[in-house]
Every structure is written in C-alpha cells, then in structure tokens.
N, C-alpha and C positions, 0 to 999 in steps of 0.2 A: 299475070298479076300486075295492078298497078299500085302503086305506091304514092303517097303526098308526103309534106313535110307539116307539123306541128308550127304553127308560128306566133307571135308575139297575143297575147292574150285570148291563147289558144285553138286560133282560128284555123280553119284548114279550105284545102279547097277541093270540091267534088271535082275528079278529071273528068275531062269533055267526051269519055267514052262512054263513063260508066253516066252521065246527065244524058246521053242523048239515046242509049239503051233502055234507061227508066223514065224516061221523059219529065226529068227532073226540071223545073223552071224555078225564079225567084219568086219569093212568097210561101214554097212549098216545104211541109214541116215535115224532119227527117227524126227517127224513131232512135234512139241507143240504147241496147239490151247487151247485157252478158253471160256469156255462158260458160264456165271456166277460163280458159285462160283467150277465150275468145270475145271479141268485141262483134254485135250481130247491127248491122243499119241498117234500117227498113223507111221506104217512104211512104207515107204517111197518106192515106185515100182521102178527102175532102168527101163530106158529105151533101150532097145538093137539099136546097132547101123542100124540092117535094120529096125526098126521102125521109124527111123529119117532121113533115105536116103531121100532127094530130096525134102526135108521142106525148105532147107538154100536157100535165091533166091535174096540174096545181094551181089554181088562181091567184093565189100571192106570188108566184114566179114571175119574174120581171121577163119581158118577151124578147127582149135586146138582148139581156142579159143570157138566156136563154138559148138565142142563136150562135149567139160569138162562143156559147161552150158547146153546142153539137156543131157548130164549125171545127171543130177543133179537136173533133170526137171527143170531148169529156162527155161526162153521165149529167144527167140532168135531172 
C-alpha cells in the first residue's frame, strides 16, 4: 500500500509508483468516485480525435467547442 499526505488547498501527490504503473503524465485527468466508505481513482482515457470523427451531427454545435468536450470525454 502507498499512502500520500492531504496538503495546503487540498493537493496531493500521485506516488512515482503508482504514475509510472499507470502511465500517468501531466495534463492527464484523474477520475474520483465513491463507493461506501471507499474512495475509487481512475485515469481518465483521452479520446483521439479519429475516434470522434463523424459523431457531431448538430450544425449549430460549435466544432472547438465540441472537441475540447470529447477531449475530455463529456457527451456532446
């Protein structure tokens, strides 16, 4: 088990075991769910832009706007 410390406006730090096991880099968005008295992180897939070609099929949807939210895995 590893353990980290809680520190000044809540920050923590992922240990260098568990980033280099998940191939955890900066930039990369980390997921926090709960399950009872458990706290579950999950990292977060990035979706590549040809996985998302030819999903958008609303023409008032802004296309920037569009990307940066299936970046990001929101619903579009």
């Amino acid at each position: 088990m590893v353990s980290t410390k809680v520190y000044k406006g809540f920050q923590t730090v992922v240990p260098a075991k568990i980033r280099k096991e998940f191939n955890i880099k900066e930039e990369d968005v980390l997921e926090w769910k709960t399950n009872k008295n458990e706290i579950i992180l999950t990292k977060k897939e990035k979706n590549e832009l040809s996985s998302i070609v030819g999903i958008i099929s609303d023409e008032k949807l802004d296309s920037v706007e569009a990307t940066k939210k299936a970046g990001m895995g929101e619903k579009i």
